[in-house]
N, C-alpha and C positions, 0 to 999 in steps of 0.2 A: 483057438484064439478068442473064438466071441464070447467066451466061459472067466477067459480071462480078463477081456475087459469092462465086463460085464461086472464081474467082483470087483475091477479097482474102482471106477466109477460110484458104485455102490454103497463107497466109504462116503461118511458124513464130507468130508472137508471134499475141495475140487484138487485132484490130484495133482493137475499143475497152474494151479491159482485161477481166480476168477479176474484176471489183470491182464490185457492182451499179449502177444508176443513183441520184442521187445525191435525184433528184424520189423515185422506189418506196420508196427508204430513208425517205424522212422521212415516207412516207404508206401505210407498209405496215398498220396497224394499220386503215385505213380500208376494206381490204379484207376479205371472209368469210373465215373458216376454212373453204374447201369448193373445188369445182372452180376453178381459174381457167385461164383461155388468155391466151396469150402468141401474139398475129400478129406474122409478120417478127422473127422472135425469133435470128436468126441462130446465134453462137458461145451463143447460150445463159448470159451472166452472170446476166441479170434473172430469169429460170425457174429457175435453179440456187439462186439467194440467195430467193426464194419458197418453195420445197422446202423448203431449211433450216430454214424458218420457217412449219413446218407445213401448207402448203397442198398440196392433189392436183392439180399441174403438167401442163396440155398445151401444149402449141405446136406452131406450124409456119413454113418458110421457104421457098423455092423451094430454097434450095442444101444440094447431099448435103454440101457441105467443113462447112457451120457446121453441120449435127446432128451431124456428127462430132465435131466441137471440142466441141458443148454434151455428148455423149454422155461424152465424156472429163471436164469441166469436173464433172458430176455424179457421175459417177465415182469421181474425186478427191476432193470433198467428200462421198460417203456420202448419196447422193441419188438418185433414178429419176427420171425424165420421162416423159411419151407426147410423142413430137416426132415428128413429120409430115414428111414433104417434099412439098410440094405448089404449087402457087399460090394467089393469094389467093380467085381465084374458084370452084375447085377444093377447098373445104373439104369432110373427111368430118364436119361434126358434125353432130347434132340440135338442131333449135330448143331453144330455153327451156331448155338443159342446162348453161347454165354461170353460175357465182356472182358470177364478176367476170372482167376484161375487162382486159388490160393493154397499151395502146400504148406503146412508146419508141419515138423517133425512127422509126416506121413510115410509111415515106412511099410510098403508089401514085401511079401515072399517073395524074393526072387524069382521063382519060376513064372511067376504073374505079371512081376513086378514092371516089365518093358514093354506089355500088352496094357496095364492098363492105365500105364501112361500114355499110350498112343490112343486110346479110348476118353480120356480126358482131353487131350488135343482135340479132338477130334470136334469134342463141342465146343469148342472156342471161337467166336468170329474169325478169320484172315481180321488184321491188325490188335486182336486180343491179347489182355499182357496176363502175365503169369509172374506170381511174385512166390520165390519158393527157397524156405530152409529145411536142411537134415543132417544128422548127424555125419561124419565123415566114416572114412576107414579107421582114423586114427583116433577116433571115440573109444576104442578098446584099450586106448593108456588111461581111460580118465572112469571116474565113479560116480559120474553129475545125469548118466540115465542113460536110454534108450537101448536099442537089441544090442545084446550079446554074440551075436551070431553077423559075422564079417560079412556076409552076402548079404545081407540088410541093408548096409550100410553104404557110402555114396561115395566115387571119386568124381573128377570133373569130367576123367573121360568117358565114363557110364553116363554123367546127367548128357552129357553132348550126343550120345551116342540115343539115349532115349526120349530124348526132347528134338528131333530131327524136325528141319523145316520152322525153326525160332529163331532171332537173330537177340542174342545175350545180351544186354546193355550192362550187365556184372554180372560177373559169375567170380567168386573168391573160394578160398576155404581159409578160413579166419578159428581161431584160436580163443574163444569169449568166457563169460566167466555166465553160469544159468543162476537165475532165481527166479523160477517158476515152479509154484507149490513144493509138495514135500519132494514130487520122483523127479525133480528136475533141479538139480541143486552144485554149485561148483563148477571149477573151469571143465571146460570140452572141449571138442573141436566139431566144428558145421562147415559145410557148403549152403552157398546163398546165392541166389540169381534171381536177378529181373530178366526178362527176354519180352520178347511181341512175337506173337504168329507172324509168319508171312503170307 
């Protein structure tokens, strides 16, 4: 996988545009003014357009190409980050160190995939919010992106199931139309929640 995204990032253009996500935008106020992390935060648009917007930005990806891109991308905009390369199991943080919790389109391997979301909670304050979109099950009718492979992929009662001990303030799965770079293009379908630790 880090081979792979390691190539797409590596393309001249930002794979899925250098314009934040479209969900953070309309729910950025719901997050703290304080630490936030960004997992699988690749070229870095979403952590870039959080910076701007006052918050103290880390993240991390498995690929050296997109903290480069994000490194440039904050650059550009008059922003710093803490960006990581790492994997996901593989995080330097501290429990209980972070304010809020931002998934896009962050999708692990199933077999990982419920550990290391319980390893992201884990650094979250008690009262931390988590603002988080992904692709659904039913991404697999549509050709606007993401895995191919239905265990990837997210119903409500998986994200309830692996986000334990949050109280949801939304959780939907909605039906929207992408225009985010070239691989994110066309209607889909996503799951989306706000929640807070408890």
């Amino acid at each position: 996988m880090k081979e792979f995204w390691n190539s797409r990032y590596a393309e001249a253009d930002f794979a899925y545009g250098a314009e934040p996500n479209e969900f953070l935008k309309e729910h950025l106020d719901f997050l703290p003014k304080g630490k936030i992390l960004f997992p699988a935060e690749g070229e870095g648009r979403n952590a870039v357009f959080a910076a701007q917007n006052n918050r103290e930005v880390y993240a991390f990806d498995m690929s050296e190409e997109g903290k480069k891109k994000a490194l440039e991308l904050a650059e550009t905009k008059n922003v710093s980050l803490q960006y990581e390369v790492c994997s996901a199991k593989g995080m330097p943080y501290e429990p209980n160190s972070f304010d809020g919790l931002v998934l896009i389109f962050a999708h692990f391997p199933k077999p990982i995939r419920k550990e290391v979301h319980q390893k992201l909670l884990a650094l979250l304050k008690p009262g931390g919010k988590i603002l988080f979109e992904a692709f659904s099950k039913e991404q697999l009718e549509y050709s606007s992106g993401g895995p191919k492979n239905i265990e990837m992929l997210f119903s409500s009662e998986e994200v309830k199931d692996e986000f334990p001990g949050v109280t949801f303030e939304l959780l939907e799965k909605k039906k929207i139309v992408l225009s985010e770079g070239k691989y994110h293009q066309g209607e889909g379908s996503v799951i989306r929640f706000l929640a807070v630790k408890k």
